[in-house]
C-alpha positions, -999 to 999 in steps of 0.1 A, spaced: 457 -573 574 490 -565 557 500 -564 521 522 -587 499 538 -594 464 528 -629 446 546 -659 444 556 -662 407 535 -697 407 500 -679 423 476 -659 398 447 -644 421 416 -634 400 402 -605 416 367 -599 415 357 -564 422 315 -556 427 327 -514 425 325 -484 400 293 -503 379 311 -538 376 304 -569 388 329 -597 385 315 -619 404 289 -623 378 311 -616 353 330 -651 370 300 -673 374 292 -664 338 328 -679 325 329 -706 345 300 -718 348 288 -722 383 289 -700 416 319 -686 428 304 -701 462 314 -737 447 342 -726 431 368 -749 454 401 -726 460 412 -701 483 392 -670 485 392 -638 500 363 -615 509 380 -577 500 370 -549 524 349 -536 492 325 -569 492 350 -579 460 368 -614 463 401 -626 452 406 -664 441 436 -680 443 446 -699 414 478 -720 403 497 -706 369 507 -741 361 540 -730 348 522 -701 324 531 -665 327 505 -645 337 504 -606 341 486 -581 362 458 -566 343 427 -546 350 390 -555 329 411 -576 305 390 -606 308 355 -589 318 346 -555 332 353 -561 374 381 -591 367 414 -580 373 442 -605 377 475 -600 399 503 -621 391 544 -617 400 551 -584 411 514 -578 419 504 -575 455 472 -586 469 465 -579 508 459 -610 531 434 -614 561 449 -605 599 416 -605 613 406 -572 616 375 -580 597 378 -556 564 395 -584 546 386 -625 556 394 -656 542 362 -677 530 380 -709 525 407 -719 540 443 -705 529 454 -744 528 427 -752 503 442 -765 470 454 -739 440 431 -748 412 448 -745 379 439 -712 358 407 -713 344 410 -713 301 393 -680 301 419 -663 318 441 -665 287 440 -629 277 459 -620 308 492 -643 298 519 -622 294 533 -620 254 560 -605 242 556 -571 237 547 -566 275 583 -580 285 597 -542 292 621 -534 320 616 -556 351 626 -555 384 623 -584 411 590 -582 430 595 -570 465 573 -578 489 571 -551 519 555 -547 554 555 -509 569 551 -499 602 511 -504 598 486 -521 582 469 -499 571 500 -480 557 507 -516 538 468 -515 521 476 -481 509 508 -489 492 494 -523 479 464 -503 463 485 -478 446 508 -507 432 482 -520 415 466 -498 406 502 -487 385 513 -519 373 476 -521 357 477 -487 345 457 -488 302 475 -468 271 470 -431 278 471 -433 315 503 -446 330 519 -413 335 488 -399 355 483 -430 376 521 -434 384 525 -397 392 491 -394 416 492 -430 433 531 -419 440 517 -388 455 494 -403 474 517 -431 490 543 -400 495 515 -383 518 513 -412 540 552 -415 540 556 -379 551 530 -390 580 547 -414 592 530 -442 581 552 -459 557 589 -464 555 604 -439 523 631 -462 508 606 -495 514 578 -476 503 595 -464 468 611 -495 462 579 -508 460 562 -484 437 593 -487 418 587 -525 412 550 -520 404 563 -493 377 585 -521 359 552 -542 355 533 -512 330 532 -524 296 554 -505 269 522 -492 252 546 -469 229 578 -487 214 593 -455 205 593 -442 237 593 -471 265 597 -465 309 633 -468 314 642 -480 351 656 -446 353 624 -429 339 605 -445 366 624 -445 393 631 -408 389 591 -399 386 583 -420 419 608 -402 438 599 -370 424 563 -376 433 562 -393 465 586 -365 475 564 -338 469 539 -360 487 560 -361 516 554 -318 518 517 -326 527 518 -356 551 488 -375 558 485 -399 590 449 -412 583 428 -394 597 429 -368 565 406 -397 548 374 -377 567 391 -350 543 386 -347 504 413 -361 483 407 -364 444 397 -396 448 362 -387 456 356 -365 431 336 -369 398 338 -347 369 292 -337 361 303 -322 323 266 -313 319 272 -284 347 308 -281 348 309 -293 382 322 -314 409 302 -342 426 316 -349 464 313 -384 465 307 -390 504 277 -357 506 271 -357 467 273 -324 465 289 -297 439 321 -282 440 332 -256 412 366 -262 397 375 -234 412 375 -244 451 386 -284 434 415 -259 421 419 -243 449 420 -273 472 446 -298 453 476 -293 438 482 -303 404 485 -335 385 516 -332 369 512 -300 350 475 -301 349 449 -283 370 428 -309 392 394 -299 378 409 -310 343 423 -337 355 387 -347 366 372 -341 338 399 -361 318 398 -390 337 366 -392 360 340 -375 342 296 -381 345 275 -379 315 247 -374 334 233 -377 370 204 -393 385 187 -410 415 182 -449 414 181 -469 440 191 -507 433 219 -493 406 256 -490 413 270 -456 419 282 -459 385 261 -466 357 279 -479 324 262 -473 290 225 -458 297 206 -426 300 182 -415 319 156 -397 298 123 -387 312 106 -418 300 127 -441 316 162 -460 309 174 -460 272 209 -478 261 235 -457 254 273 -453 254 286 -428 288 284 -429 323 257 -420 349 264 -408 386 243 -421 411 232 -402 436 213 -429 459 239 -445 484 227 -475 501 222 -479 541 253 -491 561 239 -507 589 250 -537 608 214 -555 615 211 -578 646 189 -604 657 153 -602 645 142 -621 670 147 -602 692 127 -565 675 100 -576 698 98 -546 720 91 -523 687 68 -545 677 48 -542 707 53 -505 704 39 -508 671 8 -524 680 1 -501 710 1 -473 688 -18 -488 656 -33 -517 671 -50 -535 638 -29 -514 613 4 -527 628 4 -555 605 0 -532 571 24 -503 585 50 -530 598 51 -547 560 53 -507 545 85 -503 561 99 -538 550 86 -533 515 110 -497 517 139 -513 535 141 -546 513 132 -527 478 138 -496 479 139 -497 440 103 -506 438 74 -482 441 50 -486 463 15 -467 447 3 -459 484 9 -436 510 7 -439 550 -13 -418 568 -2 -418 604 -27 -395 627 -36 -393 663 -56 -368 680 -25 -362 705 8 -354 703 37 -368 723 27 -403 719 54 -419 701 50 -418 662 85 -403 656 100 -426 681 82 -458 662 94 -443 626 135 -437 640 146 -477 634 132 -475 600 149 -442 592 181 -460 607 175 -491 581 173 -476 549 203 -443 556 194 -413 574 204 -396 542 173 -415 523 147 -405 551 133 -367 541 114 -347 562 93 -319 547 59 -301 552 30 -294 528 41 -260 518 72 -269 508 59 -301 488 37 -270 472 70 -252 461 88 -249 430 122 -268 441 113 -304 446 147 -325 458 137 -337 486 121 -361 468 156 -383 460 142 -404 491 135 -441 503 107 -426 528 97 -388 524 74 -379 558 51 -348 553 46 -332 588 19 -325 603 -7 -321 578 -37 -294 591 -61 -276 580 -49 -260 546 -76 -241 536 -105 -261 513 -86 -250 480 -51 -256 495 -62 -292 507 -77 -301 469 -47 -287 454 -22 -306 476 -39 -338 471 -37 -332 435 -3 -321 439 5 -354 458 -10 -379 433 25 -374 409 46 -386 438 24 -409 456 17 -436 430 36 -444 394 35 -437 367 50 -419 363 86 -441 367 104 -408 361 104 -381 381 124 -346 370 141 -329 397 143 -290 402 172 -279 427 183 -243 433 216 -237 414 216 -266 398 199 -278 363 166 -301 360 174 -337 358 157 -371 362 152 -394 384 133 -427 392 101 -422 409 108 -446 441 98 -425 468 77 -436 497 53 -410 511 45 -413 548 20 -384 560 18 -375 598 -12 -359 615 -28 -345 642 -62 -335 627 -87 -360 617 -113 -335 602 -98 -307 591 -64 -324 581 -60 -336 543 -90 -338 520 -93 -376 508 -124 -385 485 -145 -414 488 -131 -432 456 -91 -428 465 -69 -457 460 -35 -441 475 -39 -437 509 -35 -460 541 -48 -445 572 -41 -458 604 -53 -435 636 -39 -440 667 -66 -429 704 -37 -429 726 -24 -402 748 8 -393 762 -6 -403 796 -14 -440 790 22 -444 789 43 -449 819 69 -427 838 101 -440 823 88 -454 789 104 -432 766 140 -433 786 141 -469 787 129 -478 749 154 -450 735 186 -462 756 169 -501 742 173 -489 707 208 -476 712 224 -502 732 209 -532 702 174 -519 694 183 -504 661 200 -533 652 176 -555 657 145 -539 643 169 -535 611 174 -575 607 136 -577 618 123 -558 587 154 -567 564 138 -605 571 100 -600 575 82 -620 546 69 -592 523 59 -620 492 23 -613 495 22 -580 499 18 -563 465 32 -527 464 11 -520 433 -23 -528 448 -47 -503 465 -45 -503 499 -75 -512 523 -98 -485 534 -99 -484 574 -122 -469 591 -99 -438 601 -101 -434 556 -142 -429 558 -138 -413 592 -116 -382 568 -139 -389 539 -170 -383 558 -156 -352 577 -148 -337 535 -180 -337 529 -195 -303 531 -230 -295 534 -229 -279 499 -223 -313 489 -258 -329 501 -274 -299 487 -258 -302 451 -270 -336 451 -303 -325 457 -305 -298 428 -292 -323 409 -319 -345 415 -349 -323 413 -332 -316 377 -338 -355 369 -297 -360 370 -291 -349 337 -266 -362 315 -251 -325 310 -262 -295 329 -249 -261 339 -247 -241 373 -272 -221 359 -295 -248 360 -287 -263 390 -290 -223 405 -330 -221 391 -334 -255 411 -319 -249 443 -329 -230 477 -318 -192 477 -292 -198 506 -272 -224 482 -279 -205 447 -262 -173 468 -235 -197 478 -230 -211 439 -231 -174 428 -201 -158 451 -168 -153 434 -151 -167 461 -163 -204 461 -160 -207 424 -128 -226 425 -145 -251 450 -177 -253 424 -159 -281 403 -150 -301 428 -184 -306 445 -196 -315 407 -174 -347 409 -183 -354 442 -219 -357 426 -205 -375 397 -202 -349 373 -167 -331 353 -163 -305 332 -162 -307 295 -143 -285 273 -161 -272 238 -135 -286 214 -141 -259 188 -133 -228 211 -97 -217 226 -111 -211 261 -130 -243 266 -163 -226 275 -199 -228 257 -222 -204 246 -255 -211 259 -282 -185 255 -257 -163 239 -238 -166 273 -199 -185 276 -203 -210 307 -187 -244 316 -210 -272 311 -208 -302 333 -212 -340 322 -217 -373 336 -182 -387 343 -195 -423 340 -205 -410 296 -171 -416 277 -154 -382 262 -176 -389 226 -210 -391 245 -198 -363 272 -199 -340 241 -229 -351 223 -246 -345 256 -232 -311 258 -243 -299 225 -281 -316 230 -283 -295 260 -272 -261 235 -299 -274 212 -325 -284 242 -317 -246 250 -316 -229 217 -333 -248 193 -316 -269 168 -303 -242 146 -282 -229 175 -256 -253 190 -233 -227 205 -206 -231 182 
């Protein structure tokens, strides 16, 4: 590709889809139809933008950036545009010789008036000695004859800078190079009467800046470095978000790192010009949201910017057709689960901003037999970066930002203890299912913010029984159990499908699941329970269980009763068990496996009753509503006491 100044006839409209804008909508919306159908010559940008060639039709049009619509910009004479070579960043979707439609009415605002006719020069057009050195110079051109009120001075200074590096590296021609930045200067509006750019004034500034440039030369390959560029001012913390990691930077390694914009410091030229309101985690959204917040209930309108934190997968996908070998794998493992796991990972991969209320539970009874090898494609699909790998302690933990991710995978979930397995499946049922839509994030050194609850839990296993704790009445869990061993596969398997996947597997399994047909698959909808579900439910249930039920039952299933009670009616090995200190915390939650919850007296600060002139918990039918769960409560006081005495 190489760069090049417009024809005085040729207006392009350039659509840009970057920074929270979309022109391309913003296009279909003025003219009326899709910019598919639109008939001119159009250009696909390396940043999935597209410039349209129009005809000016003897008008005088001027460069100008969200003039029109936020993400329409329009280059005109002395604007430069950068045309296809085939190197596959930038490519024409029409041809070049289609006809130049004349300029749409709605482009009006961008006609030049007078007040914009300041000092001119002619439009050069230029060709360095690369083309990539040509894109960089064409972006900083227009970016400076497009520069708004308030920000000429800045833009002209930094994108002279910038073109000055790549000067000094031998990747652009001086003289060419500042003739051209020169030109682009004379296109600014005079924004201030009183003081308008002189040809001198910018002429002097370019070479001044491109200059100093030149004293730091860049050849390329310092774009795997940080430049300013990729920086965004988070005011809430008075820090800088890296745009490529997202991390923080404090202003003083920004400071330390770049020299400054004309007389100001880089961190306050970030926060001057590229500073955050807020930042969150939404997948779907643009790394730049314009006019909301997110609040802990969800979206509200209002004025400022969000940073995005989610960045999208970059992956090249293949032929579907031809995912068949993972498939197969697939189905070795999981056999009749395939189907269910297969349209999990296409419900993550194709909408990733949609929650999906269930959880997988992948389990076998042996390691070694290919679960992590099955799960790589997908982690491939949606962005390394979006695939988080964590295990239950550290989902028990305070800090909690690992779950900013597409697919979150616990690791090998065992035998936690009977408490420790309750609590993480209570722990779990936040994240597993919505709502609630907003999550808030705690991350060391940085301050609690929201985030969209989006995140796909997949939970791997090697225990069946003493794994995690699932009851029988659970509606978030998928469990799919693999009887295979390491030995049923062949000497050479694992070579051969790994060298598969990185010669065209990946790609393939990507287009496979970016394709699959998900439309009845409801992502809100309990999941089946397979027999691997009862198989973990049956293995929770603990003999203490069978014998609560029992007590229960020689008590006539009350509708409110107390461990007292079910003590006097129960053989002296379980009453000993109910009585020790150190199974009380499991005592409640063998009552609701019998059907029975805890109801708190509303008319004491600790919750508990006083029966018999003794404070206890009294436990209710959990099918009675809260009104009836009471009434119950106090008819057992007065049952107990007589009906002068309800323990209040």
């Amino acid at each position: 590709m190489w760069a090049r100044a417009l024809p005085e006839n040729v207006l392009v409209i350039d659509l840009d889809r970057k920074h929270g804008k979309n022109g391309v909508a913003e296009f279909e919306r003025l003219q009326g139809c899709a910019v598919e159908q639109y008939l001119a010559p159009k250009v696909q940008t390396g940043t999935a933008g597209i410039h349209v060639y129009t005809d000016q039709m003897g008008q005088d049009y001027k460069n100008t950036r969200d003039v029109i619509a936020p993400g329409i910009d329009t280059r005109a004479e002395g604007g430069y545009v950068i045309i296809p070579s085939g190197d596959g960043l930038y490519h024409w979707l029409t041809s070049p010789d289609t006809a130049l439609p004349a300029a749409s009415a709605w482009a009006a605002p961008a006609l030049r008036q007078a007040t914009d006719h300041g000092p001119r020069a002619e439009a050069r057009a230029f060709q360095g000695q690369s083309a990539f050195g040509n894109a960089i110079l064409a972006k900083a051109c227009a970016a400076i004859a497009a520069a708004a009120a308030g920000e000429q001075e800045d833009t002209l200074s930094l994108k002279s800078l910038i073109v000055g590096h790549f000067v000094g590296g031998g990747v652009l021609d001086k003289e060419p190079a500042i003739a051209a930045l020169v030109a682009a200067g004379f296109q600014m509006k005079n924004f201030d009467t009183k003081n308008p750019w002189t040809p001198a004034g910018v002429e002097k500034k370019v070479k001044k800046c491109v200059e100093r440039g030149m004293k730091d030369p860049r050849d390329g390959s310092e774009l795997t470095r940080a430049s300013l560029e990729d920086f965004y001012a988070y005011m809430p913390q008075h820090s800088y978000i890296y745009i490529p990691t997202r991390e923080h930077w404090p202003a003083s390694s920004i400071d330390g790192k770049f020299r400054k914009v004309g007389k100001v410091k880089a961190s306050k030229w970030l926060d001057q010009n590229r500073a955050v309101n807020q930042m969150t985690w939404a997948p779907g959204e643009e790394m730049l949201i314009h006019n909301r917040v997110m609040t802990e209930g969800g979206w509200i309108e209002k004025e400022g910017i969000i940073f995005n934190l989610y960045r999208p997968a970059i992956v090249e996908p293949g032929d579907a057709t031809r995912a068949g070998r993972w498939l197969e794998h697939v189905h070795r493992l999981f056999g009749e689960d395939a189907e269910h796991i297969v349209k999990w990972f296409a419900q993550r991969v194709q909408h990733p901003e949609v929650k999906i209320n269930h959880a997988l539970v992948l389990g076998s009874e042996k390691q070694g037999i290919g679960k992590d090898v099955m799960l790589e494609p997908v982690k491939r699909t949606i962005g390394p970066w979006n695939f988080g790998e964590v295990n239950p302690q550290q989902v028990l933990g305070r800090f909690n930002g690992f779950f900013k991710r597409v697919i979150l995978r616990i690791n090998e979930a065992r035998d936690l203890g009977d408490t420790s397995r309750y609590q993480f499946y209570d722990h779990m049922k936040t994240y597993i299912a919505s709502p609630p839509d907003v999550l808030r994030v705690d991350e060391k050194n940085t301050k609690e913010y929201s985030i969209l609850n989006c995140v796909g839990i997949i939970i791997t296993t090697n225990y069946k029984t003493t794994g995690i704790y699932l009851p029988a009445e659970d509606r978030r869990h998928y469990v799919a159990w693999s009887n295979l061993a390491p030995g049923d596969f062949s000497e050479g398997y694992w070579n051969s499908f790994c060298q598969w996947y990185e010669v065209e597997g990946f790609n393939h399994v990507a287009a496979y699941l970016r394709e699959y047909d998900i439309s009845a698959f409801d992502p809100k909808a309990p999941p089946p329970k397979t027999r691997a579900f009862w198989d973990i439910v049956d293995a929770n249930r603990a003999p203490e269980d069978a014998e609560l039920a029992d007590a229960l039952d020689a008590l006539g299933n009350p509708e409110a009763t107390t461990i007292r009670h079910v003590i006097n009616h129960s053989p002296p090995a379980f009453a000993q068990w109910l009585q020790e200190k150190r199974n009380r915390r499991e005592i409640p939650h063998r009552f609701e496996k019998c059907g029975y919850v805890q109801i708190r007296s509303p008319d004491r600060q600790d919750g508990l009753w006083r029966v018999c002139g003794v404070r206890q918990m009294i436990y209710v039918l959990s099918t009675l509503s809260c009104k009836d769960q009471i009434i119950a409560a106090k008819k057992l006081i007065q049952d107990e006491e007589g009906p002068d005495d309800l323990g209040l």
